[in-house]
TIVO-665241 format. One line per 8 residues: for each residue x, y, z of N, C-alpha, C. Coordinates in Angstrom, 2 decimals, always signed. Layout:
BEGIN
X/Y/Z/X/Y/Z/X/Y/Z ~ ...
END
This chain:
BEGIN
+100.34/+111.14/+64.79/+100.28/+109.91/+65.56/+101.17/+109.98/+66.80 ~ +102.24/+110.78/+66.60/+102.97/+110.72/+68.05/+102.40/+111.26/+68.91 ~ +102.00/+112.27/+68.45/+101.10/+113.16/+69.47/+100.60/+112.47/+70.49 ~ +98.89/+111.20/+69.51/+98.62/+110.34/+70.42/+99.31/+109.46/+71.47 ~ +100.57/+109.11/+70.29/+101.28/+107.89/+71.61/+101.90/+108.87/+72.83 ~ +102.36/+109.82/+72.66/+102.75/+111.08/+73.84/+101.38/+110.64/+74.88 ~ +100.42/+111.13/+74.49/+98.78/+111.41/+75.30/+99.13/+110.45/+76.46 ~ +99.02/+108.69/+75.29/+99.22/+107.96/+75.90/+100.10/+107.62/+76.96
+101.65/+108.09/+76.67/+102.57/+107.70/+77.49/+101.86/+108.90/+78.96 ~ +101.64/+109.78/+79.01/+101.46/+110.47/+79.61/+100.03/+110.01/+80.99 ~ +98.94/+109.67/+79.80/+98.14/+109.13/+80.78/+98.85/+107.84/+81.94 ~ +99.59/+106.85/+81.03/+100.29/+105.81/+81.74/+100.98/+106.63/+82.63 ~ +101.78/+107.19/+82.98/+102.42/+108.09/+83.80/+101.57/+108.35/+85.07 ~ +100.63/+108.60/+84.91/+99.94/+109.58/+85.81/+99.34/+108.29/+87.12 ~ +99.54/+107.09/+85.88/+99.27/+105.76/+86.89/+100.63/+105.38/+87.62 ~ +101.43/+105.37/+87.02/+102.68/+105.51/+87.50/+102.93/+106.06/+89.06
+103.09/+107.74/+88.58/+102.85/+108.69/+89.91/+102.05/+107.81/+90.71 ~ +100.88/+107.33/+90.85/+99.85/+106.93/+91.97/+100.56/+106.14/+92.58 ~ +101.19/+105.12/+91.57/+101.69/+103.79/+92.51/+102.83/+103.96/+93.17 ~ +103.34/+104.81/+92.59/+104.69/+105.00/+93.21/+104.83/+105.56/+94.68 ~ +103.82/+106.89/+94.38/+103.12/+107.54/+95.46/+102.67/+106.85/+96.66 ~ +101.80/+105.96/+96.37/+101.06/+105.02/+97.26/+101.77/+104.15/+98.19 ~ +102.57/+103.13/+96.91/+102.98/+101.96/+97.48/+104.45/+102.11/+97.55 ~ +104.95/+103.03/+96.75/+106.69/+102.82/+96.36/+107.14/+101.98/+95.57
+106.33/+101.08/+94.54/+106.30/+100.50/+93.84/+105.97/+100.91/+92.31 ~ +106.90/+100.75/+91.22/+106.62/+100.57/+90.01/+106.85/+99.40/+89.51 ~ +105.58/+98.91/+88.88/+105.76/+97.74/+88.58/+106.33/+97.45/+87.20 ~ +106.65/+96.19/+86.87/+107.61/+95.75/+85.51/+106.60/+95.78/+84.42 ~ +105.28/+95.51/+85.10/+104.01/+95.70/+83.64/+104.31/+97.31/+83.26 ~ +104.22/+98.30/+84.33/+104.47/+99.46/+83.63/+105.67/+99.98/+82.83 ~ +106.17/+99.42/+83.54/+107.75/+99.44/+82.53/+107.71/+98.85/+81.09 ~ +107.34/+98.12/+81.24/+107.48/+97.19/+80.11/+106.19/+98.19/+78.94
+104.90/+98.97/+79.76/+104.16/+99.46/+78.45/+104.78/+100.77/+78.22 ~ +105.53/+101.29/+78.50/+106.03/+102.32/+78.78/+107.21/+102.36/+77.37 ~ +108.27/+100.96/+77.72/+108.85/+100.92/+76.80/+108.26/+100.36/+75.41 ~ +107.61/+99.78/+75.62/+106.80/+99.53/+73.86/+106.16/+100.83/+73.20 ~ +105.91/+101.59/+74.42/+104.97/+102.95/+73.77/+106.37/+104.14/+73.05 ~ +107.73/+104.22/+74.07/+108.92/+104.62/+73.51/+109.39/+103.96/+72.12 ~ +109.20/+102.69/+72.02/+110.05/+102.12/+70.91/+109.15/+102.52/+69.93 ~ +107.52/+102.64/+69.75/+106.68/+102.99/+68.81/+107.20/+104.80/+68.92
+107.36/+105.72/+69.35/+107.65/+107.22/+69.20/+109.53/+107.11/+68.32 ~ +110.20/+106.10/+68.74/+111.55/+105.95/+68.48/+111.19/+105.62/+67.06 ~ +110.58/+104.55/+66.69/+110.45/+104.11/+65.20/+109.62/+105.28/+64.35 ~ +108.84/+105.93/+64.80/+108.13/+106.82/+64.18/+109.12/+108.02/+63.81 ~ +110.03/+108.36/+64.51/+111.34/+109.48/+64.81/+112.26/+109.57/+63.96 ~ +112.79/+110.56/+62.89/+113.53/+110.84/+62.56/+114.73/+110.12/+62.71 ~ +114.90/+109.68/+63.93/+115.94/+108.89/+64.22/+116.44/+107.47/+64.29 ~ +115.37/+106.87/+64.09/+115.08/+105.61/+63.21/+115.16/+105.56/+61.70
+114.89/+106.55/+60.91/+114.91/+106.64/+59.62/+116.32/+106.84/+59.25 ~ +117.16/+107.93/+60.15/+118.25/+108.14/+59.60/+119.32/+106.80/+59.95 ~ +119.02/+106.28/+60.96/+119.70/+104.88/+61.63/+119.63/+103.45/+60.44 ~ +118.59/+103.56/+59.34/+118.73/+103.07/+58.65/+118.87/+103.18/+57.19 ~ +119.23/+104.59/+57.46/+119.83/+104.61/+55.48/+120.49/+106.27/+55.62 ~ +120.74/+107.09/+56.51/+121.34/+108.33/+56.11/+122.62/+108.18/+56.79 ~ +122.42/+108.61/+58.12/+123.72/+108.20/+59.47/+123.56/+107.48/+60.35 ~ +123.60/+106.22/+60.19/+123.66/+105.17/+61.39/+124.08/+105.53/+62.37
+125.53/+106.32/+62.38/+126.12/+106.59/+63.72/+125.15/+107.39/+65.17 ~ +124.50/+108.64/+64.14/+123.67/+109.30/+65.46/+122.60/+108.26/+66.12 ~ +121.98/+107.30/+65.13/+121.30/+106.13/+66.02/+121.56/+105.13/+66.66 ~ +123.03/+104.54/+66.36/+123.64/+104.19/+67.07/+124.01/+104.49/+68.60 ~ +124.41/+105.78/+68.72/+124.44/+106.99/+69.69/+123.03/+106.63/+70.42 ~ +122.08/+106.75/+69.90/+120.85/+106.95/+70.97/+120.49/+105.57/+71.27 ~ +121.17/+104.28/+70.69/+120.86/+103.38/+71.53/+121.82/+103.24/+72.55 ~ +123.27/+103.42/+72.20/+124.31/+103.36/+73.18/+123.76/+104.13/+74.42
+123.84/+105.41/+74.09/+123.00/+106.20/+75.51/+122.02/+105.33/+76.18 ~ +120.41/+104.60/+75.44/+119.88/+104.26/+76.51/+120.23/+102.98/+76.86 ~ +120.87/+102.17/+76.59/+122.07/+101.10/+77.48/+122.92/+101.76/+78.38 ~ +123.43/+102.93/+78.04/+123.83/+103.40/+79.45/+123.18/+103.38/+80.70 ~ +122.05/+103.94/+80.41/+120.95/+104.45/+81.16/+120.57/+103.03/+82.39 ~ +120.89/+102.02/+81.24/+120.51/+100.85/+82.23/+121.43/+100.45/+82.70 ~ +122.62/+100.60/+82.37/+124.01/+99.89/+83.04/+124.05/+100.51/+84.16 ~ +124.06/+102.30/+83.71/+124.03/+103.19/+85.05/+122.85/+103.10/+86.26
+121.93/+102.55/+85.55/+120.74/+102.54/+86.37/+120.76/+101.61/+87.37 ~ +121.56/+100.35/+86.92/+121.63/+98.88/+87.73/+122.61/+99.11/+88.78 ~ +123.70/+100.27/+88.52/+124.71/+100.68/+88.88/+124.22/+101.58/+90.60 ~ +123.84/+102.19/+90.28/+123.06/+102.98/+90.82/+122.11/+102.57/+92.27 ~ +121.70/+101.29/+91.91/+120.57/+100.50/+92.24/+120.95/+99.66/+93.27 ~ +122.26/+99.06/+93.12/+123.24/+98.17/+93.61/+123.74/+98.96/+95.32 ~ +124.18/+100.80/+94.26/+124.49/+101.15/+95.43/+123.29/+101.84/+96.20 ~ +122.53/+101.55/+96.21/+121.16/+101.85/+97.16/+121.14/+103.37/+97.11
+121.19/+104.38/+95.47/+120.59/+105.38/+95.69/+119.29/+105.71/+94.74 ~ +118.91/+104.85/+94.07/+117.85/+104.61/+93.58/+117.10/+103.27/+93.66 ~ +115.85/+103.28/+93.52/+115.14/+101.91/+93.45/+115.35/+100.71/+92.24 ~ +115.37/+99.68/+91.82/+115.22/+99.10/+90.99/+114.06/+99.96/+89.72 ~ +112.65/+99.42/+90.34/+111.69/+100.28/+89.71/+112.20/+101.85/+88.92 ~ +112.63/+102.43/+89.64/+113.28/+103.77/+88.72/+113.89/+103.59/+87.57 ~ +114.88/+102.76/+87.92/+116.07/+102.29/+87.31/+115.51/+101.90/+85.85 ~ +114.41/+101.00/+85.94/+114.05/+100.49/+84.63/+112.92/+101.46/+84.07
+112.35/+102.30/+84.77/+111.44/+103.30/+84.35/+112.42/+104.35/+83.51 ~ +113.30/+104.83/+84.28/+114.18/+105.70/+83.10/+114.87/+104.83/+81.85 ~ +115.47/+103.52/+82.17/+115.57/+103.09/+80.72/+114.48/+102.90/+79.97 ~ +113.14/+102.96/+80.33/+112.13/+102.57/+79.35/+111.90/+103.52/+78.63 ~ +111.94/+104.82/+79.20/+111.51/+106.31/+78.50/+112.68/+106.19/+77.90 ~ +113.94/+106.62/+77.92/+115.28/+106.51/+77.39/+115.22/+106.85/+75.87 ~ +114.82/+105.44/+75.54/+114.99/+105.08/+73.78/+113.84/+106.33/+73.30 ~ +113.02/+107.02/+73.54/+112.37/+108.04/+72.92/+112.93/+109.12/+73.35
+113.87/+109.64/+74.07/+114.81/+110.75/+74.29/+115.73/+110.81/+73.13 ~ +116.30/+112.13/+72.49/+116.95/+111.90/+71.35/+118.68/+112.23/+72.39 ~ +119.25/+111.81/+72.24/+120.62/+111.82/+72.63/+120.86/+113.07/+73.17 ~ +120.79/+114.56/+72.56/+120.76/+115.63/+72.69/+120.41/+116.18/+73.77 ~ +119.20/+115.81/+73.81/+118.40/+116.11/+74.99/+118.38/+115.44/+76.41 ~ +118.88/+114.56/+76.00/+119.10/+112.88/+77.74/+120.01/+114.34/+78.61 ~ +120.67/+114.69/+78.57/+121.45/+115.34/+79.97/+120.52/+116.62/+80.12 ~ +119.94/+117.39/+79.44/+118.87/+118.41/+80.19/+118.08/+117.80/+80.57
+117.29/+116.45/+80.16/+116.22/+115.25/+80.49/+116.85/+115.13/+82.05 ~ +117.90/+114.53/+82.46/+118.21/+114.31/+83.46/+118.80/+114.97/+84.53 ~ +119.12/+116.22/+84.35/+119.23/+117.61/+84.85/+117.92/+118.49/+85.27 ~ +116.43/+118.14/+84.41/+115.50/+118.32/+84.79/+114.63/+116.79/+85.99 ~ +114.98/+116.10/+85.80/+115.08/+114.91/+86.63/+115.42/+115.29/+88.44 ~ +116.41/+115.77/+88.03/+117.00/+115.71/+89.41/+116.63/+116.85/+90.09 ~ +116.48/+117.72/+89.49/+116.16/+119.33/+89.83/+114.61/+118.83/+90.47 ~ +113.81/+118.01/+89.99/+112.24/+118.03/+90.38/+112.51/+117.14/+91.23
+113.18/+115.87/+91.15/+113.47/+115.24/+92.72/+114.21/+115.78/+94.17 ~ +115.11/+116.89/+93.62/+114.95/+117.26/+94.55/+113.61/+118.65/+95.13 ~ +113.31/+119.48/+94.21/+112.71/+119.71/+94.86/+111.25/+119.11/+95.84 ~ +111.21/+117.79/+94.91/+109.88/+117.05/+95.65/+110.88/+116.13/+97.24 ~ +112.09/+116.14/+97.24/+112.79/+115.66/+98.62/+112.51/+116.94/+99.33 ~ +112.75/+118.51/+99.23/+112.44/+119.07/+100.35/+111.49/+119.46/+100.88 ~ +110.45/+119.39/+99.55/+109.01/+119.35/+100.05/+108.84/+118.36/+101.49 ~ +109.14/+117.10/+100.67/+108.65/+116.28/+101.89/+109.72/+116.34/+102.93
+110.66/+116.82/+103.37/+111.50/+117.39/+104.65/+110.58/+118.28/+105.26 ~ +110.02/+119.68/+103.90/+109.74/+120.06/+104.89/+108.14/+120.31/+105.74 ~ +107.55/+119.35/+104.81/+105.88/+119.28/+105.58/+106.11/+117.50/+106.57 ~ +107.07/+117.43/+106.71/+107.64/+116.24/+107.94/+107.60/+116.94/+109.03 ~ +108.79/+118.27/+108.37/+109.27/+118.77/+109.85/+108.36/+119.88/+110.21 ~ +107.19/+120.15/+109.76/+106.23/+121.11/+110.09/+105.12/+120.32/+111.11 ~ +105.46/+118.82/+110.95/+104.26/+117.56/+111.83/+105.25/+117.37/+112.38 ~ +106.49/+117.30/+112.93/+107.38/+117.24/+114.25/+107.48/+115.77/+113.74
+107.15/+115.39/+112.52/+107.70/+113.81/+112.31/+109.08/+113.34/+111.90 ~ +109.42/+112.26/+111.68/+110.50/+112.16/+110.30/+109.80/+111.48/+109.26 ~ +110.27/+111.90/+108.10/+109.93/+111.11/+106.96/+111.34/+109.83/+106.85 ~ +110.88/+108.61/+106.50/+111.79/+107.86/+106.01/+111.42/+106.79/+105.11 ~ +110.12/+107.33/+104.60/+110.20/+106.43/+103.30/+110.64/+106.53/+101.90 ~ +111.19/+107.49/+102.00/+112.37/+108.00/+100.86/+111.30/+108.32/+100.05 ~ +111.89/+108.99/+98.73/+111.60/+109.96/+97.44/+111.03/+109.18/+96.83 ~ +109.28/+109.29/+96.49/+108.96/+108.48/+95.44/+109.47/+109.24/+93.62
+110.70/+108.75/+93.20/+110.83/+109.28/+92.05/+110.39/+108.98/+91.00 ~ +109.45/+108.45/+90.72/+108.40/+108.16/+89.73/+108.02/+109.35/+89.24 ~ +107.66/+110.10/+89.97/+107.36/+111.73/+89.69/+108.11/+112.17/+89.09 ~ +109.52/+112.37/+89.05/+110.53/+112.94/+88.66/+110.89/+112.67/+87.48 ~ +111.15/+111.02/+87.29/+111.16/+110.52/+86.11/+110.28/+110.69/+85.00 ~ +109.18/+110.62/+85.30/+108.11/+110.88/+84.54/+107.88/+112.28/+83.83 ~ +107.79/+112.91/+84.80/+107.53/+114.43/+84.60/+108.76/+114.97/+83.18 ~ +110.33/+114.36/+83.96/+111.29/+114.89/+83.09/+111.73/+114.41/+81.54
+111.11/+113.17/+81.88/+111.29/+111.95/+80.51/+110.02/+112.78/+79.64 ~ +108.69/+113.16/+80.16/+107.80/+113.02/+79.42/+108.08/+114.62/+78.78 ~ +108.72/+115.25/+79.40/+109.39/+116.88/+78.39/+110.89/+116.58/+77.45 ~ +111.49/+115.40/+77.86/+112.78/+114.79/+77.41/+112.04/+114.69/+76.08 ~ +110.66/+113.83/+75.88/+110.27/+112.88/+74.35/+109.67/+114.25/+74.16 ~ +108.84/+115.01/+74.60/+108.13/+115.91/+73.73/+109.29/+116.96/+73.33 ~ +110.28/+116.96/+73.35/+111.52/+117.93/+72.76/+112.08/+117.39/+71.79 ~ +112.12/+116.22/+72.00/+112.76/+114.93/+71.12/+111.69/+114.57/+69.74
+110.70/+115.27/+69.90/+109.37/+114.60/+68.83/+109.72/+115.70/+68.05
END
């Protein structure tokens, strides 16, 4: 069954990428199915089971982490180096990341945003333009969250 909800999160994603792409916009509907589709892979997870009858503490842990995610994210947001939209897109994936994995998750994150920032530097500066509509990181997020849960499954 995770498998499927993976498929799923994945197809949602790919709508994601478009809009983000398009408009620079992720919207709160996607966020919001995004995180119901995480909390169904989280409850299905090993780590839900042990959170309620083996070691609370490691599930504890993986909710603390993705409250980080949003404190840091709002944090982040405030200081104008990410979008809002991001912000709540990585806490939504979050809760299906197993703790373990969130800093290669977000180490692979950044590694694909940037390489998708010099892409677009450098097919700007190949049209003698500037780019300044900044990094759609929807891509990034997505891409890295959606190898974050399939490591985590």
């Amino acid at each position: 069954m995770l498998l499927y909800v993976w498929l799923l999160l994945a197809t949602l994603s790919v709508f994601i990428w478009i809009s983000d792409a398009n408009r620079r916009h992720i919207s709160n509907f996607n966020c919001v199915c995004v995180f119901v589709l995480c909390v169904v892979i989280f409850i299905h997870s090993d780590r839900y089971i042990s959170m309620l009858y083996v070691a609370p503490y490691s599930a504890a842990c993986s909710v603390l982490y993705t409250i980080s995610t949003l404190v840091g994210g709002f944090i982040m947001n405030r200081l104008g180096i990410i979008g809002g939209g991001d912000a709540k897109l990585f806490f939504a994936f979050s809760i299906a990341i197993a703790p373990n994995y969130l800093p290669i998750t977000i180490m692979l994150i950044a590694v694909i945003g940037g390489l998708q920032a010099m892409l677009l530097v450098f097919f700007s500066w190949s049209q003698n333009q500037l780019y300044t509509r900044g990094v759609p990181y929807g891509f990034a997020i997505c891409v890295g969250c959606l190898f974050g849960i399939a490591a985590s499954i």
